[in-house]
C-alpha positions in Angstrom: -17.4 -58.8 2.8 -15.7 -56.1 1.3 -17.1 -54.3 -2.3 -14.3 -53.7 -4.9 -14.8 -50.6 -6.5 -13.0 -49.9 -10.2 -12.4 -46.7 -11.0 -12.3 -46.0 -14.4 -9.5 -43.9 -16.3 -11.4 -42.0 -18.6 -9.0 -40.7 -21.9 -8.5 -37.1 -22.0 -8.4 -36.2 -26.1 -6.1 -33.7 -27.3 -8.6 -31.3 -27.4 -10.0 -31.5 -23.6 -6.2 -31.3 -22.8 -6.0 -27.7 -24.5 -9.3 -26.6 -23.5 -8.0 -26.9 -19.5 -4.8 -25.7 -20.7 -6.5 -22.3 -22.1 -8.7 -22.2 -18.9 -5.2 -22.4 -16.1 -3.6 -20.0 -18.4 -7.0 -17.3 -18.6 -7.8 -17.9 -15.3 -3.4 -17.2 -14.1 -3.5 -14.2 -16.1 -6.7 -12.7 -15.2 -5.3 -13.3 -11.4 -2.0 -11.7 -12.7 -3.7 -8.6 -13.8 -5.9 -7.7 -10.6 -2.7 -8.6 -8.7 -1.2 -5.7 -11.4 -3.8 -3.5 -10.5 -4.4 -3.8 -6.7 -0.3 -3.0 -7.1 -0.9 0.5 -8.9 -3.3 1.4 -6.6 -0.8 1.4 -4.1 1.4 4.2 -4.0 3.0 6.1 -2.4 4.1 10.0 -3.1 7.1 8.7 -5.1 5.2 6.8 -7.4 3.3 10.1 -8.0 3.9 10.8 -12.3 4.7 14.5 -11.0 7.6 13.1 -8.4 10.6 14.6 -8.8 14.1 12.7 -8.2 14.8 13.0 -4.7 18.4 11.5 -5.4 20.8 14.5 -6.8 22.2 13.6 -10.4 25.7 13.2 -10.1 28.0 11.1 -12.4 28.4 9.0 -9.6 24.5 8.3 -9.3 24.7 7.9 -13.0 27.3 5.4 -13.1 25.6 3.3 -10.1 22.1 3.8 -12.4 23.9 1.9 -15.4 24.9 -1.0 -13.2 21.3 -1.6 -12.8 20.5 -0.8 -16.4 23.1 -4.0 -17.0 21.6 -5.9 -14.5 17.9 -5.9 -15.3 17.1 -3.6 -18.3 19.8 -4.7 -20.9 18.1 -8.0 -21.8 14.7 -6.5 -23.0 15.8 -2.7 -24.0 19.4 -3.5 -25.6 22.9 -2.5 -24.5 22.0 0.8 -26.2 18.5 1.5 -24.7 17.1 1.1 -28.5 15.8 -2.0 -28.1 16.8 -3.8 -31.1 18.3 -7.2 -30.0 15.1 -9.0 -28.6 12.6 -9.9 -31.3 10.4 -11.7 -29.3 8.2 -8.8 -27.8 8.5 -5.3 -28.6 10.2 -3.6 -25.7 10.2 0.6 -25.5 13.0 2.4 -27.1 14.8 4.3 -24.3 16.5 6.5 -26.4 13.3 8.2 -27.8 10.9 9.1 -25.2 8.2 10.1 -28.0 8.2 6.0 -28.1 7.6 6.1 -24.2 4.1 5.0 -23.4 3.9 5.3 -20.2 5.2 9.3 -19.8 8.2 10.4 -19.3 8.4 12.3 -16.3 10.7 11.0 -13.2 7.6 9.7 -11.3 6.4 7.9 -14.8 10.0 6.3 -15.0 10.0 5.4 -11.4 6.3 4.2 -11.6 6.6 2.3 -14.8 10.6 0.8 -12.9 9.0 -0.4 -9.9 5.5 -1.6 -10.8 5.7 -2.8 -14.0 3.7 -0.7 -17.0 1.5 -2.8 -19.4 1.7 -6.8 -20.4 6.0 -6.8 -21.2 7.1 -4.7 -19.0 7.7 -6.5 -15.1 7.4 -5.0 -12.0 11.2 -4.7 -10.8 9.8 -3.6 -6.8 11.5 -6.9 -5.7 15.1 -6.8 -7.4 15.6 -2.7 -6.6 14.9 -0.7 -3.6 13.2 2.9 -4.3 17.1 4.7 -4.2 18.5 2.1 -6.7 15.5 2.7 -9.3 15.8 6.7 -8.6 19.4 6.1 -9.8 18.7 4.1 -12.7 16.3 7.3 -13.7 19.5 9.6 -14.0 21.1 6.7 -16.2 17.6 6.1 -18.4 17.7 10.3 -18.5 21.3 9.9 -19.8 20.0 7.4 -23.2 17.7 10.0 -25.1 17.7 13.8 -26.2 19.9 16.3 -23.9 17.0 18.1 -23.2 15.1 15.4 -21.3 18.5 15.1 -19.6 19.2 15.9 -15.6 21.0 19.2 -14.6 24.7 18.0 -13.4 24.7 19.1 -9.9 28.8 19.4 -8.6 29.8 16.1 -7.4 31.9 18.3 -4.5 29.7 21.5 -3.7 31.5 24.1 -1.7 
């Protein structure tokens, strides 16, 4: 003879619905940021803040930077780099790197590009390979003040 067990569906209220919704979301971000942090902690020298751009600025190099820019950048920082359109967060303002959090030296841009820097900005390590990012360096160069602006190196030295 065989015993029938019934389980019972116990109701979930709206409440114990939200309090395991808040726990999968603390506990996914909390996971999100260690995975941020083991990420930082490794570099390598050109994710140093003090790296310079190994790629030469050319107008060329530029040109291929702002390709990316309109690939990846655009929807959070604006067509312009001022970062007007998207209300939703409050991305950086390329154009004035007083606004730049995270410094503004090629190895801070390249850093901040391919890791990600605080909660809005993502990590990009995946969709751009270290050359592509050093280009899109010259281009971000090429939004603010001339002086924080590459040296144009001839595009057909001697």
């Amino acid at each position: 003879m065989q015993r029938g067990y019934t389980v019972r569906a116990i109701p979930m209220t709206v409440a114990t619905r939200a309090l395991r919704l808040a726990t999968f979301l603390s506990l996914g971000l909390t996971a999100a940021a260690a995975g941020q942090s083991e990420a930082s902690e490794d570099t390598g020298p050109a994710d140093d803040p003090a790296a310079v751009n190994p790629t030469p600025y050319t107008q060329a190099a530029e040109k291929r930077g702002r390709t990316h820019y309109l690939r990846h950048c655009q929807i959070c920082h604006g067509f312009d780099g001022r970062a007007l359109e998207n209300i939703d967060f409050e991305a950086t303002d390329l154009t004035d790197p007083e606004r730049w959090r995270f410094g503004t030296t090629d190895g801070d841009l390249f850093r901040s590009t391919k890791h990600g820097a605080g909660l809005d900005m993502p990590p990009f390590e995946a969709e751009l390979d270290d050359a592509e990012i050093w280009e899109l360096v010259h281009y971000l160069r090429s939004l603010g003040p001339e002086e924080y602006r590459a040296a144009a190196e001839p595009e057909n030295p001697p």
